[in-house]
C-alpha positions, 0 to 999 in steps of 0.5 A: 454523463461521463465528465459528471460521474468523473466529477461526483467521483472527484469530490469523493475521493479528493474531498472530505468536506462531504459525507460521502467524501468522509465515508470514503476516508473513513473505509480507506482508513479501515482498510489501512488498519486491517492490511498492517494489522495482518501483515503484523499478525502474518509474521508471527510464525502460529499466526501465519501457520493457522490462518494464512490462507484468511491473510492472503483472501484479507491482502488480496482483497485490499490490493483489489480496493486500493488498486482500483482507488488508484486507477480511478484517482488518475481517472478522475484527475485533471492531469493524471501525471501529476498524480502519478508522480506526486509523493501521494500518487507513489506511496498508493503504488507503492502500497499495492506493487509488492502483491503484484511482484509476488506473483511474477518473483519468487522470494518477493514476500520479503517486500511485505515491509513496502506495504507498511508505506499504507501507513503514509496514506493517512497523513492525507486522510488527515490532511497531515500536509504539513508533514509532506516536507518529511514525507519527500525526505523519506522518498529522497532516501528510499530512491537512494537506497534502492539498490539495498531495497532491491535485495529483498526479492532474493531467494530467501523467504525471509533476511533473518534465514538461514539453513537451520532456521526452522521458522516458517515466513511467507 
């Protein structure tokens, strides 16, 4: 039973030839969608100021989904290590670790621009493998820039701030 569902569960998530495959694709592609298209509305100071509240029930939601994709991707592959540290396997923990730092760092929504690696996901929705070689140069230059990375989660709400800056971030 359990080697079954792992494997049904397999073809879902890792095959798109199937219809539920194509399904599964298409809702991480809406979710995608409406994570970058909040955290771009979020930014907009009378946005976040009238609906931030919908953005944090609309982030936490995706962070849930896409977390739990995670989880079940390792789950369901032969070896979960491979997963784990291949360039995809990154980019999906990537995609979900600044919510969970946000509530351990204060400060840490300056990491909001980590969640945009979401965007990487669709070359695998895509099958856009060929620009995989691109996609490991980008990481190439995200490890070497982690300590400039690093700074983001400071005290400060948002870089561009400072003490007569009256916009609202976060």
């Amino acid at each position: 039973m359990n080697s079954s569902v792992r494997k049904k569960l397999y073809e879902i998530i890792f095959e798109a030839d199937t219809p539920a495959g194509k399904l599964f694709d298409i809702l991480l592609l809406i979710m995608i969608v409406i994570s970058i298209l909040a955290v771009m509305m979020e930014s907009v100071p009378a946005y976040h100021n009238l609906f931030a509240e919908g953005f944090t029930i609309i982030e936490w939601t995706i962070t849930f989904f896409f977390t739990l994709e995670y989880f079940l991707r390792i789950w369901v592959v032969k070896k979960p290590t491979g997963y784990i540290f291949s360039f995809y396997g990154i980019i999906d923990l990537l995609a979900v670790l600044p919510s969970y730092i946000g509530l351990f760092v204060g400060g840490a929504h300056g990491l909001v621009i980590v969640r945009a690696l979401r965007l990487l996901r669709i070359f695998r929705l895509f099958k856009l493998s060929r620009y995989i070689s691109e996609g490991e140069t980008l990481m190439r230059a995200l490890k070497a820039s982690r300590a400039k990375i690093s700074v983001f989660p400071s005290n400060r709400r948002y870089a561009g701030d400072h003490p007569g800056n009256t916009h609202v971030y976060g």
